[in-house]
OpenMM code with the backbone's topology and positions (N, CA, C; nanometers):
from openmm import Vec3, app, unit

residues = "UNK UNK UNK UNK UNK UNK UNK UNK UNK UNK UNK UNK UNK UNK UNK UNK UNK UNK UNK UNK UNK UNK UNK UNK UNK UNK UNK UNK UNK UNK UNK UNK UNK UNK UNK UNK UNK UNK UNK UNK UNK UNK UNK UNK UNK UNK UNK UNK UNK UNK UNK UNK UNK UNK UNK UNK UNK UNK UNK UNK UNK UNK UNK UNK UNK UNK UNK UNK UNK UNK UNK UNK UNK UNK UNK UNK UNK UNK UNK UNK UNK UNK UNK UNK UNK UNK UNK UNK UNK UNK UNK UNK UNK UNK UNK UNK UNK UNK UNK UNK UNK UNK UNK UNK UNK UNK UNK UNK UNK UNK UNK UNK UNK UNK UNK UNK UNK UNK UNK UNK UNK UNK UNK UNK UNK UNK UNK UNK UNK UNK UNK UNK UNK UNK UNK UNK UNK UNK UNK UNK UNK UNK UNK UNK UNK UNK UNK UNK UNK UNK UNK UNK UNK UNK UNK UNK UNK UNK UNK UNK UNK UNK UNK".split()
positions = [
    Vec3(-6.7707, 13.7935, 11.2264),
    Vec3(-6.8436, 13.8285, 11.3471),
    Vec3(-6.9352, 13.9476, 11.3175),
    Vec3(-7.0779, 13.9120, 11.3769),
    Vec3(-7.1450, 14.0357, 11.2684),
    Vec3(-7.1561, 14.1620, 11.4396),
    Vec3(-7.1586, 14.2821, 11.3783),
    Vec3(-7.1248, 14.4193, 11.4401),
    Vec3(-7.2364, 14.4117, 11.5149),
    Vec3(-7.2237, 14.5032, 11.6567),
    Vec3(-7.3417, 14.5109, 11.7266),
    Vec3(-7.3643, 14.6342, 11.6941),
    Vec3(-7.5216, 14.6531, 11.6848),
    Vec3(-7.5906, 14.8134, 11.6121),
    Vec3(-7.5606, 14.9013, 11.7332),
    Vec3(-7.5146, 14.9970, 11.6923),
    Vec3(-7.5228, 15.1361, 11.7671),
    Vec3(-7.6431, 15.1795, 11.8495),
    Vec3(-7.6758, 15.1654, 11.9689),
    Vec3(-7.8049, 15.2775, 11.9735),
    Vec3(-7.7914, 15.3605, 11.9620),
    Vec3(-7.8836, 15.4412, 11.9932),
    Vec3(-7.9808, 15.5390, 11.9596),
    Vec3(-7.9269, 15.7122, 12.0446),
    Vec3(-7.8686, 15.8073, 12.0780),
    Vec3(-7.8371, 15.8959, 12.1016),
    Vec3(-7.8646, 16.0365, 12.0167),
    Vec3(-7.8973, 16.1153, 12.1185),
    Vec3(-7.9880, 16.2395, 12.0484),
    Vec3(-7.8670, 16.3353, 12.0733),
    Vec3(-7.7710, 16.2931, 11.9270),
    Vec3(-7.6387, 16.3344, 11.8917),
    Vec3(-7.6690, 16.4863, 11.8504),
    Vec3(-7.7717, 16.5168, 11.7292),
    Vec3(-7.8015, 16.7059, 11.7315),
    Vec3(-7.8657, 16.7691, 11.8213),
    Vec3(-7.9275, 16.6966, 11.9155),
    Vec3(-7.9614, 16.7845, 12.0199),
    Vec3(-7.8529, 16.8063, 12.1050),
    Vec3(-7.7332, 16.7147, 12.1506),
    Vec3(-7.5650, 16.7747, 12.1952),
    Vec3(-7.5196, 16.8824, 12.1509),
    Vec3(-7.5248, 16.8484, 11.9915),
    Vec3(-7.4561, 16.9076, 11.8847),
    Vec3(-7.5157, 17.0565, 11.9069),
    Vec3(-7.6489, 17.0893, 11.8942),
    Vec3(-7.7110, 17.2272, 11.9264),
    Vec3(-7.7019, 17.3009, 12.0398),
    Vec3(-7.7037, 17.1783, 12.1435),
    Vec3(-7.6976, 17.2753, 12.2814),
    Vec3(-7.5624, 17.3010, 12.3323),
    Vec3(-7.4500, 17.2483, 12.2876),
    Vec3(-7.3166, 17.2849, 12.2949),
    Vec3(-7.2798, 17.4149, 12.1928),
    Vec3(-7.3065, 17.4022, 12.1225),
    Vec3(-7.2808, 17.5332, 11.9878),
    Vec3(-7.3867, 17.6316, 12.0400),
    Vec3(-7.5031, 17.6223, 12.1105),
    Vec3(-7.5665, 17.7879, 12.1734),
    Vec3(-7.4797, 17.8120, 12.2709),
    Vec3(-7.4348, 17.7136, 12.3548),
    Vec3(-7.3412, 17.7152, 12.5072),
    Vec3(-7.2558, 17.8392, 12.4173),
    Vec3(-7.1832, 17.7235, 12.3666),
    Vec3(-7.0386, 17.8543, 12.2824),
    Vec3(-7.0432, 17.9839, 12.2456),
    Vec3(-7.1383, 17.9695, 12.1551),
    Vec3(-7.1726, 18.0974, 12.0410),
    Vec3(-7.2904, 18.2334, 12.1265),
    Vec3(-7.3820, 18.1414, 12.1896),
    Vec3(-7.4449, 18.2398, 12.2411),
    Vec3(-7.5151, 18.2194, 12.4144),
    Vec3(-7.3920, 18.2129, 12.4783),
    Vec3(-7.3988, 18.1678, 12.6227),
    Vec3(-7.5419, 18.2924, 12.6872),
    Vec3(-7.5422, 18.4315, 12.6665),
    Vec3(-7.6471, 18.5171, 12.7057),
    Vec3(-7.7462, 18.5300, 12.6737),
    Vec3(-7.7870, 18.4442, 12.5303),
    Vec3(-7.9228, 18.4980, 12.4453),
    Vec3(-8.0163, 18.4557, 12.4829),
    Vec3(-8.1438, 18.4908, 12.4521),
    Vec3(-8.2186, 18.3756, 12.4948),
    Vec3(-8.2324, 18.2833, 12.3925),
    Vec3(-8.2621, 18.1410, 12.4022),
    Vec3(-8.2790, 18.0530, 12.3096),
    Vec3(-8.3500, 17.9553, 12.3591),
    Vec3(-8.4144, 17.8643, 12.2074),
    Vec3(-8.5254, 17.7512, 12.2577),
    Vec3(-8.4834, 17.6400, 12.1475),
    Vec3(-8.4557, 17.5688, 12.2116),
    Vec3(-8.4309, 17.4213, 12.0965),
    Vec3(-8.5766, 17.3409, 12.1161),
    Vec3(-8.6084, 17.2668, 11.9866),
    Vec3(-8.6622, 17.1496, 11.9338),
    Vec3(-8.7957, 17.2659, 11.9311),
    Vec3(-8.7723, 17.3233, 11.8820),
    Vec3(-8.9212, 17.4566, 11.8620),
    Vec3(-9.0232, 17.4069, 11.7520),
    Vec3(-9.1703, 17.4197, 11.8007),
    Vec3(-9.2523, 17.3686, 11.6889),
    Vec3(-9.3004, 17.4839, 11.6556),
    Vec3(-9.3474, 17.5166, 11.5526),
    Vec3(-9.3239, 17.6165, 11.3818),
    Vec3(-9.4460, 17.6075, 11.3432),
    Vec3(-9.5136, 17.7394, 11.3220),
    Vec3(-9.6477, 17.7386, 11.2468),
    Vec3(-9.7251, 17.7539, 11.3110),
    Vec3(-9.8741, 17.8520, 11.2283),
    Vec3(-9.9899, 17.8112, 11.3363),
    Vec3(-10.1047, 17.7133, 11.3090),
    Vec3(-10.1767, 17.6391, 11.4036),
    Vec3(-10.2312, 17.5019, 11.3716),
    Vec3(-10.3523, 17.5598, 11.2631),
    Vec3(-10.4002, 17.4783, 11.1699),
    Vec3(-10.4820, 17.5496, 11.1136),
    Vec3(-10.6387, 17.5389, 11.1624),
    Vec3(-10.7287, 17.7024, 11.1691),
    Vec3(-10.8311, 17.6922, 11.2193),
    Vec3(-10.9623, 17.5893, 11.1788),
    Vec3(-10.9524, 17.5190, 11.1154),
    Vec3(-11.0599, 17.4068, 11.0512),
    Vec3(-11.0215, 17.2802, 11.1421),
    Vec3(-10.9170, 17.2768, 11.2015),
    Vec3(-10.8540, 17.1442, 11.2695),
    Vec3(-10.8679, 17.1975, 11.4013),
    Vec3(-10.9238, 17.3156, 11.4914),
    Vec3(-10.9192, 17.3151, 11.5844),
    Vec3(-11.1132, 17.3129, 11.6112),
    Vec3(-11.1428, 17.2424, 11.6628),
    Vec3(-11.2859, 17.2831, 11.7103),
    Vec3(-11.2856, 17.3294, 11.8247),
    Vec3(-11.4347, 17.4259, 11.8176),
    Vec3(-11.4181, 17.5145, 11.9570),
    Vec3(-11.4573, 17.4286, 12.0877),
    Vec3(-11.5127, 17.3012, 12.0678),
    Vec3(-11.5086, 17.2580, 12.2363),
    Vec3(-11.3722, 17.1966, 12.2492),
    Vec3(-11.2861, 17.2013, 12.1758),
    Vec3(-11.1379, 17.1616, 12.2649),
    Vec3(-11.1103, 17.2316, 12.3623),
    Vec3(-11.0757, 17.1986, 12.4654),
    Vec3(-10.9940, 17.2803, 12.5783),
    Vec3(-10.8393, 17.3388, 12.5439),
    Vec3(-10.8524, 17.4468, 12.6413),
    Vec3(-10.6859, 17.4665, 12.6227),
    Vec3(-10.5962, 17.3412, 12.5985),
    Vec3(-10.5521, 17.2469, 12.7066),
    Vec3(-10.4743, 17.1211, 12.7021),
    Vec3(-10.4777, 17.0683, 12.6042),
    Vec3(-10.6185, 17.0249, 12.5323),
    Vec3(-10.6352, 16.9210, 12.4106),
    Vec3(-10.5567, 17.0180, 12.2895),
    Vec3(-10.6003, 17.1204, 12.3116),
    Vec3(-10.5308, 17.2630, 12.1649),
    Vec3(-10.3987, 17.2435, 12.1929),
    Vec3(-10.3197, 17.2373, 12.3032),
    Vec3(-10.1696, 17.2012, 12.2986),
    Vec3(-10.1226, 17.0964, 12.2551),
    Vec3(-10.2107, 17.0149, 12.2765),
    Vec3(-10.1224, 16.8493, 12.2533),
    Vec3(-10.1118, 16.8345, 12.0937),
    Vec3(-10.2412, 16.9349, 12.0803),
    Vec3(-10.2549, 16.8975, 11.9019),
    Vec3(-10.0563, 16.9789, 11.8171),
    Vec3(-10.0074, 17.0529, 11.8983),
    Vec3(-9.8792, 17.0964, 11.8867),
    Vec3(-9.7762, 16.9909, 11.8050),
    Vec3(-9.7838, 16.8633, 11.8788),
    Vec3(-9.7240, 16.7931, 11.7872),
    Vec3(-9.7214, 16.7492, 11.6668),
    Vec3(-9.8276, 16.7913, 11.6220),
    Vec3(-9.8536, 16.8045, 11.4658),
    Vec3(-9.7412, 16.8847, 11.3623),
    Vec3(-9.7114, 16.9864, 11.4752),
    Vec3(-9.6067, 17.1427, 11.3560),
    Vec3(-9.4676, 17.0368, 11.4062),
    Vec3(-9.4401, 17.1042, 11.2509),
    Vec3(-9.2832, 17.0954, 11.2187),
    Vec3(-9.2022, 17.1621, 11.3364),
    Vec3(-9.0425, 17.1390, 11.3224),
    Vec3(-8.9775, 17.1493, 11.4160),
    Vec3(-8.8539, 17.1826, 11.4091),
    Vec3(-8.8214, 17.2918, 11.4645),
    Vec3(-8.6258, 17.3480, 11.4179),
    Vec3(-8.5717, 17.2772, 11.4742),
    Vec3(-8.4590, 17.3241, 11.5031),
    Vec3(-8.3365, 17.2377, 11.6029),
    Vec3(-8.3531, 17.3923, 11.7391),
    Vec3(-8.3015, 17.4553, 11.6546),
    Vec3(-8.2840, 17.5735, 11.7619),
    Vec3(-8.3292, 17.7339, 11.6665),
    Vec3(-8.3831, 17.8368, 11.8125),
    Vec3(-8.3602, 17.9356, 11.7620),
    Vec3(-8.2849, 18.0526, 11.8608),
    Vec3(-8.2049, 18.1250, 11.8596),
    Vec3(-8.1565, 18.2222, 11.9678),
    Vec3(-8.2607, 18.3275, 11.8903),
    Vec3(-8.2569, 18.4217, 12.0244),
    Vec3(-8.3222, 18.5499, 11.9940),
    Vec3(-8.2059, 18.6327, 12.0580),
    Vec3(-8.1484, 18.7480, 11.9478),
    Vec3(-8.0502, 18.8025, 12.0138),
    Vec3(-8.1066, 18.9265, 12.0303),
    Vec3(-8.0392, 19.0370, 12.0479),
    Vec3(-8.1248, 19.1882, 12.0468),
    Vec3(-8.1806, 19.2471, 11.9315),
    Vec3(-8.0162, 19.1951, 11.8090),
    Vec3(-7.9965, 19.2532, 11.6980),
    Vec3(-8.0924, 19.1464, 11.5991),
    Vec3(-8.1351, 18.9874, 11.5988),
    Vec3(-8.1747, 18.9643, 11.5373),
    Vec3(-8.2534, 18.8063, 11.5656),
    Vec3(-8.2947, 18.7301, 11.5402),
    Vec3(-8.3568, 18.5939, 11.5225),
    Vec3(-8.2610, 18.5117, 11.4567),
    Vec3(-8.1825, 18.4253, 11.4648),
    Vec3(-8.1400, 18.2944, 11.4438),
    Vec3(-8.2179, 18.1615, 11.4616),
    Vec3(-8.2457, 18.0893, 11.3318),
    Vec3(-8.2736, 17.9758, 11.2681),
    Vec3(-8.1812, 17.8780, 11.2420),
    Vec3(-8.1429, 17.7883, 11.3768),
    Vec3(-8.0558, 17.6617, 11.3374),
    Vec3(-8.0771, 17.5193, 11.3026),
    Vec3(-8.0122, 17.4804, 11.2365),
    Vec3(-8.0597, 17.3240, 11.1848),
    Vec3(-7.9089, 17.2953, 11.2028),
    Vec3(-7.8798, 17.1837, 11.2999),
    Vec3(-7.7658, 17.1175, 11.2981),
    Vec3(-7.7292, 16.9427, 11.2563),
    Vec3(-7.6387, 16.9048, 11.1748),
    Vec3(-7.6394, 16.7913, 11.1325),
    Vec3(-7.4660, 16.7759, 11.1674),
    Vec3(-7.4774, 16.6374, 11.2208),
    Vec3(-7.3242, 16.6010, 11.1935),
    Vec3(-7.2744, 16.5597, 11.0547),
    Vec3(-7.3533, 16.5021, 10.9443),
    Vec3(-7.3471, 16.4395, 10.8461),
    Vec3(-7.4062, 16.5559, 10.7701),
    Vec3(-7.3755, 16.5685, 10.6232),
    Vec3(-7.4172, 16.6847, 10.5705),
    Vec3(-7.5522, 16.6380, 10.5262),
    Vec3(-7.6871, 16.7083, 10.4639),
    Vec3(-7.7505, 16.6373, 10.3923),
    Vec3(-7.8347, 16.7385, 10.3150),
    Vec3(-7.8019, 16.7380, 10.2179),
    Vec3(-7.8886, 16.8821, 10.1337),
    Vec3(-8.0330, 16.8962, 10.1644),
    Vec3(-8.0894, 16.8199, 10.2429),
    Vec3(-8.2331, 16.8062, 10.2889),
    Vec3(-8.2248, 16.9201, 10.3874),
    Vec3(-8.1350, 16.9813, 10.4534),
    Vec3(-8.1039, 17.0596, 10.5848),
    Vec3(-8.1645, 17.1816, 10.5145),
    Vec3(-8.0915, 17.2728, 10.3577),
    Vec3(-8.1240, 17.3040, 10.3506),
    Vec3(-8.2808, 17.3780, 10.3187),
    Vec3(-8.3335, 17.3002, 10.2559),
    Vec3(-8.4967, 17.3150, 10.2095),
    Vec3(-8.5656, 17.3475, 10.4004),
    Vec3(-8.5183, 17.2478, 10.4662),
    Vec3(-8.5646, 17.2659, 10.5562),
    Vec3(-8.5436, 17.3921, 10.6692),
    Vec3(-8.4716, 17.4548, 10.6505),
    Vec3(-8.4220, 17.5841, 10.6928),
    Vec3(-8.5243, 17.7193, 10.5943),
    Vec3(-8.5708, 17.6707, 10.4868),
    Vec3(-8.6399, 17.7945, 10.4185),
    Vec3(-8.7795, 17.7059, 10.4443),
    Vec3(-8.7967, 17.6661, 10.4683),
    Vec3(-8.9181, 17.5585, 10.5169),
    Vec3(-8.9780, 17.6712, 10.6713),
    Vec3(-8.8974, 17.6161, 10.7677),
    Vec3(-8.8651, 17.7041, 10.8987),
    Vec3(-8.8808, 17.8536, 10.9067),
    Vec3(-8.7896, 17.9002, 10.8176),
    Vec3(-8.8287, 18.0772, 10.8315),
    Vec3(-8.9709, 18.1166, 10.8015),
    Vec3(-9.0508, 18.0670, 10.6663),
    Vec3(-9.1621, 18.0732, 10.6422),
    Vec3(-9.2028, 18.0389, 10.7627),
    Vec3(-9.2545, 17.9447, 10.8119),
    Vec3(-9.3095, 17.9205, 10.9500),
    Vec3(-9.2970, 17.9939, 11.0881),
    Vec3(-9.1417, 18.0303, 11.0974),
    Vec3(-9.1356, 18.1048, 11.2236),
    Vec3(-9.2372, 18.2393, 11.1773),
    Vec3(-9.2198, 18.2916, 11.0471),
    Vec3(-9.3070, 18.4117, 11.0474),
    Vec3(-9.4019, 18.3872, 10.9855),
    Vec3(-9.4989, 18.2723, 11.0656),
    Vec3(-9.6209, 18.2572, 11.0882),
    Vec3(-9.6521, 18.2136, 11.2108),
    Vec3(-9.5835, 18.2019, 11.3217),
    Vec3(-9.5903, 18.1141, 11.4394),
    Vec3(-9.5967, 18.2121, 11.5276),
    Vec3(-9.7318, 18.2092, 11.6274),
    Vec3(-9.7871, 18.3349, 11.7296),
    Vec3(-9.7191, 18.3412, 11.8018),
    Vec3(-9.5989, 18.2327, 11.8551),
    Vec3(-9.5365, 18.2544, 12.0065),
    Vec3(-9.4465, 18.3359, 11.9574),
    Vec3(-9.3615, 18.3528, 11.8575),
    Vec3(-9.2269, 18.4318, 11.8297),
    Vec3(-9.3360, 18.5745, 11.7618),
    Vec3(-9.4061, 18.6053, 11.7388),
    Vec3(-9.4313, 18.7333, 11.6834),
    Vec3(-9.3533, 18.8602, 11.7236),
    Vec3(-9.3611, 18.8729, 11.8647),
    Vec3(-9.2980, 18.9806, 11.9133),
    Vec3(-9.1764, 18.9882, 11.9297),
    Vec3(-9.0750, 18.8712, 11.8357),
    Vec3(-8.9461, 18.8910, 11.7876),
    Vec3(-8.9286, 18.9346, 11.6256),
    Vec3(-9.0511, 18.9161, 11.5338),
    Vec3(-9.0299, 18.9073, 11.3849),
    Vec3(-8.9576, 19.0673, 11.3556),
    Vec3(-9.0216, 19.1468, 11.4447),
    Vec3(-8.9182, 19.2807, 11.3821),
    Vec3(-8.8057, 19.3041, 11.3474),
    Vec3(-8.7103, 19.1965, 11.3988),
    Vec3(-8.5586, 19.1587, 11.3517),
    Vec3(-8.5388, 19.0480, 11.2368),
    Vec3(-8.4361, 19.0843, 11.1558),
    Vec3(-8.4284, 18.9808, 11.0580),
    Vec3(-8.3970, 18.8559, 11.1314),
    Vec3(-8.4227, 18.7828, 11.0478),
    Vec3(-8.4239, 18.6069, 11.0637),
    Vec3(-8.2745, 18.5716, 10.9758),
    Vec3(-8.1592, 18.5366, 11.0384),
    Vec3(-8.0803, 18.4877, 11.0296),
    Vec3(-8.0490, 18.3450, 11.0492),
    Vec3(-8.0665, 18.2364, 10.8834),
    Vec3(-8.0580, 18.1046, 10.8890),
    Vec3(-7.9151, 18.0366, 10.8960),
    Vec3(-7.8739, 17.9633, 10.9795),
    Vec3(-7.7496, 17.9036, 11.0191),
    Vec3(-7.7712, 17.7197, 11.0177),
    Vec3(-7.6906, 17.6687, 10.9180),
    Vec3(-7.6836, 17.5289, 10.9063),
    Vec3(-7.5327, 17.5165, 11.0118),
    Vec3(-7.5721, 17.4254, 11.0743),
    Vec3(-7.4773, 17.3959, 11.1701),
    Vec3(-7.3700, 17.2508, 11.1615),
    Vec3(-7.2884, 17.2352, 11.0780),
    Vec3(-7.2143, 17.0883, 11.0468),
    Vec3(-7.0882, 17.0791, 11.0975),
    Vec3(-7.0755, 16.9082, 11.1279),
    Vec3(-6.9391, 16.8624, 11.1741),
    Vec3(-6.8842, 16.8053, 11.0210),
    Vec3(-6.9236, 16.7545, 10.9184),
    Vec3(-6.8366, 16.6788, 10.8158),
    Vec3(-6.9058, 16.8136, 10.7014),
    Vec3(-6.7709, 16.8489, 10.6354),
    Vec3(-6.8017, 16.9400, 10.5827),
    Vec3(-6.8193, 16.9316, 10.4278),
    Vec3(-6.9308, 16.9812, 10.3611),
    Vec3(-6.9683, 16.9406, 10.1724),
    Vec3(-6.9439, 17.0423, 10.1369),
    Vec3(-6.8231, 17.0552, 10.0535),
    Vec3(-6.8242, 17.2310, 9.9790),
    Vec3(-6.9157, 17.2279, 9.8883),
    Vec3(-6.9903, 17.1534, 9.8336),
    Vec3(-7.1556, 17.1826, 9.7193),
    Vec3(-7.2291, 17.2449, 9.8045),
    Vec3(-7.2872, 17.1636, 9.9027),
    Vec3(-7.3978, 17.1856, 10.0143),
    Vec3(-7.3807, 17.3271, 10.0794),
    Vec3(-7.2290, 17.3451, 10.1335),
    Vec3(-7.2035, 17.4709, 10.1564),
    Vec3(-7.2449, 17.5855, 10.0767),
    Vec3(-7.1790, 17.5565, 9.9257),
    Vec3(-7.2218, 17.6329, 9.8035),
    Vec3(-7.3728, 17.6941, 9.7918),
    Vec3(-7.4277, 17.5549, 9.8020),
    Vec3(-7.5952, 17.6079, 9.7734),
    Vec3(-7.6772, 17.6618, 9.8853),
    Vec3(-7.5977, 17.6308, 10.0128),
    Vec3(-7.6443, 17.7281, 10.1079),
    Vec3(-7.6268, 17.8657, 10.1495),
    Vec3(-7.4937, 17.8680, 10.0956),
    Vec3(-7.5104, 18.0683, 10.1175),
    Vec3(-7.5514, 18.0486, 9.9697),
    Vec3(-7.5909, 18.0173, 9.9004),
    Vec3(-7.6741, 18.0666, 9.7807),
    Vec3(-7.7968, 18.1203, 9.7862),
    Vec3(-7.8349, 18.0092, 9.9298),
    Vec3(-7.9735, 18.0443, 9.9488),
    Vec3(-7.9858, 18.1647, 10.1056),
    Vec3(-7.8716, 18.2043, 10.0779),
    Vec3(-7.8943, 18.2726, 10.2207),
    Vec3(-7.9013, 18.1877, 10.3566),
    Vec3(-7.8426, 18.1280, 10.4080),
    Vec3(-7.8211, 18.0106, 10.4795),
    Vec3(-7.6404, 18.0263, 10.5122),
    Vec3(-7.6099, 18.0688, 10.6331),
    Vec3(-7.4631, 18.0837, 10.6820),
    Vec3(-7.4502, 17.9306, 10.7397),
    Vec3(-7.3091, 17.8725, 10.6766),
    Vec3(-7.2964, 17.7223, 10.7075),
    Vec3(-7.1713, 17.7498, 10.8090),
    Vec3(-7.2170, 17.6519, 10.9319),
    Vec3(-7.0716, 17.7132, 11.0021),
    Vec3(-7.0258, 17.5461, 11.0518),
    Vec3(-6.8952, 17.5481, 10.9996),
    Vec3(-6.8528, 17.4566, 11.0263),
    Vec3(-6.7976, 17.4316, 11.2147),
    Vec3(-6.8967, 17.2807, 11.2830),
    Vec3(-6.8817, 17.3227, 11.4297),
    Vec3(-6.9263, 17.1289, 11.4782),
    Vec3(-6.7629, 17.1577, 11.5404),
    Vec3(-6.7227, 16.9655, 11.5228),
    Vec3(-6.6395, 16.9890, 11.7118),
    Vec3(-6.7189, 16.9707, 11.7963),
    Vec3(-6.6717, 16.9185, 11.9406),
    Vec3(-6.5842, 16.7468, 11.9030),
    Vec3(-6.5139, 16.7686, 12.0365),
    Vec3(-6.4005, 16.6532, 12.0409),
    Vec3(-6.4908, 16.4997, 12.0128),
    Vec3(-6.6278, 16.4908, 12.0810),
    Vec3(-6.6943, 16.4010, 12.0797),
    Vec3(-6.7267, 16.3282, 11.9531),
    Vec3(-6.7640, 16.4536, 11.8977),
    Vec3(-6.7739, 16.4112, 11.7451),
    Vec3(-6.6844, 16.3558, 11.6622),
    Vec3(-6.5966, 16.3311, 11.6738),
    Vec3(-6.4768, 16.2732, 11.6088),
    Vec3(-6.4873, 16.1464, 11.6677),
    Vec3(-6.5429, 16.1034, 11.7653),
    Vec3(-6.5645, 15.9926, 11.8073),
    Vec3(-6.6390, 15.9162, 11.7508),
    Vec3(-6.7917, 15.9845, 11.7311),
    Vec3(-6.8289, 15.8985, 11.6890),
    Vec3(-6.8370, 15.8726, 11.5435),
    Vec3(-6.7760, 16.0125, 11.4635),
    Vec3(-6.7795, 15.9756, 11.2919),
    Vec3(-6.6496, 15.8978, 11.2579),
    Vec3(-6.5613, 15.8337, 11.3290),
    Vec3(-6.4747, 15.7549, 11.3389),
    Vec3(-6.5561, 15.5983, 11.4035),
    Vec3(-6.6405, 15.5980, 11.3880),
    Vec3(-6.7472, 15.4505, 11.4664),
    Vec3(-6.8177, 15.4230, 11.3087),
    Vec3(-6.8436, 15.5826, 11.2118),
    Vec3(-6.9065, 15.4808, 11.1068),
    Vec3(-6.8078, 15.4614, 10.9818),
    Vec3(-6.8901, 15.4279, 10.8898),
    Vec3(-6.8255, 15.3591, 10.7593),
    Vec3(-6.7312, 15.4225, 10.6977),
    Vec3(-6.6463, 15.3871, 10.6165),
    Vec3(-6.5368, 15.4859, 10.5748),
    Vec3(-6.6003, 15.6172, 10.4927),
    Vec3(-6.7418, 15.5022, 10.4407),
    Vec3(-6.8133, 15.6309, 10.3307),
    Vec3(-6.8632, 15.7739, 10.3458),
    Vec3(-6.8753, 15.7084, 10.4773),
    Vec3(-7.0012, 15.8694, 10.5775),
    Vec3(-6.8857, 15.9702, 10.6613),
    Vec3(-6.7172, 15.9220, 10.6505),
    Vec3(-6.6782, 16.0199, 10.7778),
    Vec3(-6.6251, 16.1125, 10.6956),
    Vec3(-6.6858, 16.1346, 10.5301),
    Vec3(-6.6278, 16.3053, 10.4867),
    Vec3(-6.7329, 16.2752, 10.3943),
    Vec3(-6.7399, 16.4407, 10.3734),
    Vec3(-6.8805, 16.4776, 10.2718),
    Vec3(-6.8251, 16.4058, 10.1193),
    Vec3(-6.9678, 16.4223, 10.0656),
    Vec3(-6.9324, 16.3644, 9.9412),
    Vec3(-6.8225, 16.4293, 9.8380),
    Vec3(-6.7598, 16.3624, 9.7355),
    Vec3(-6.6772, 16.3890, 9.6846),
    Vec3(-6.6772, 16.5092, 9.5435),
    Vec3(-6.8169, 16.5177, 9.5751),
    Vec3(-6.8603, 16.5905, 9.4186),
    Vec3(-6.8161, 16.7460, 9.3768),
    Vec3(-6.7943, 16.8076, 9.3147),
    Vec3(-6.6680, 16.9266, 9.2905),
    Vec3(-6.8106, 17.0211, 9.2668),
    Vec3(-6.7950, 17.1497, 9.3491),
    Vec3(-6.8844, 17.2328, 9.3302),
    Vec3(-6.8492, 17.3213, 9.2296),
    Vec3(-6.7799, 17.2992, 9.1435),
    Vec3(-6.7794, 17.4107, 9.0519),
    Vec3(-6.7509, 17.5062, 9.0426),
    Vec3(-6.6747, 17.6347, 8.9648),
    Vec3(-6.6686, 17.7595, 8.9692),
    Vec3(-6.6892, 17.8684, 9.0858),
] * unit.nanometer
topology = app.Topology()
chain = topology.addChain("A")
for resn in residues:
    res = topology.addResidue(resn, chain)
    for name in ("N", "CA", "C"):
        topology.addAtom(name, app.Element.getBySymbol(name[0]), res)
């Protein structure tokens, strides 16, 4: 009997806005943030304001950032590990400190946080390597659904990080 496909659920956007709920119920914070400033050769001057926004969807995109007093947080959350998270987290900081709307937060350090439910001690490894705090952060839900996939995907890979 062949399986009916899963749809479609915007599982890290749960995953993010439950873990700011937790971790930082007072801060201010902005999920699905676009990063960078557009470059001036791509904007011509008879665009209007509106048309200059829409062009927005062009920039890259975090998951989340809190702004606390003491500092800027950079989150990327994955239920599944994927070493792509990281690049993309030093991807992000470069960008936030180039991006005009956050300027008048850059005076605080930028604190990068990978956010995972299935946990890779390599991936972990090479992320505080790179300066990147991995915090392991798995709601009841989630067990739900990494129990829906394959036996292969419901624990990180098996590979021995070494020393």
């Amino acid at each position: 009997m062949k399986k009916e496909p899963r749809k479609w659920e915007p599982r890290e956007t749960r995953l993010v806005s439950e873990y700011i709920v937790k971790f930082y119920p007072k801060d201010r914070h902005f999920t699905r943030v676009r990063l960078g400033a557009l470059h001036p050769e791509l904007l011509p001057e008879k665009l209007s304001d509106e048309e200059r926004r829409m062009l927005v969807v062009w920039k890259r995109w975090a998951d989340a950032i809190v702004v606390t007093r003491t500092k800027v947080i950079l989150i990327e959350a994955a239920i599944l590990p994927d070493p792509g998270d990281i690049s993309k987290l030093l991807l992000y900081e470069y960008l936030l400190r180039h991006t005009p709307e956050f300027e008048q937060y850059l005076d605080r350090p930028i604190e990068k946080q990978l956010v995972i439910c299935v946990e890779d001690p390599l991936l972990t490894k090479i992320a505080r390597g790179s300066d990147i705090k991995v915090i392991a952060f798995a709601p009841e839900w989630v067990s739900d659904y990494i129990r829906s996939l394959a036996g292969r995907k419901q624990r990180g890979p098996m590979t021995y990080p070494g020393g």
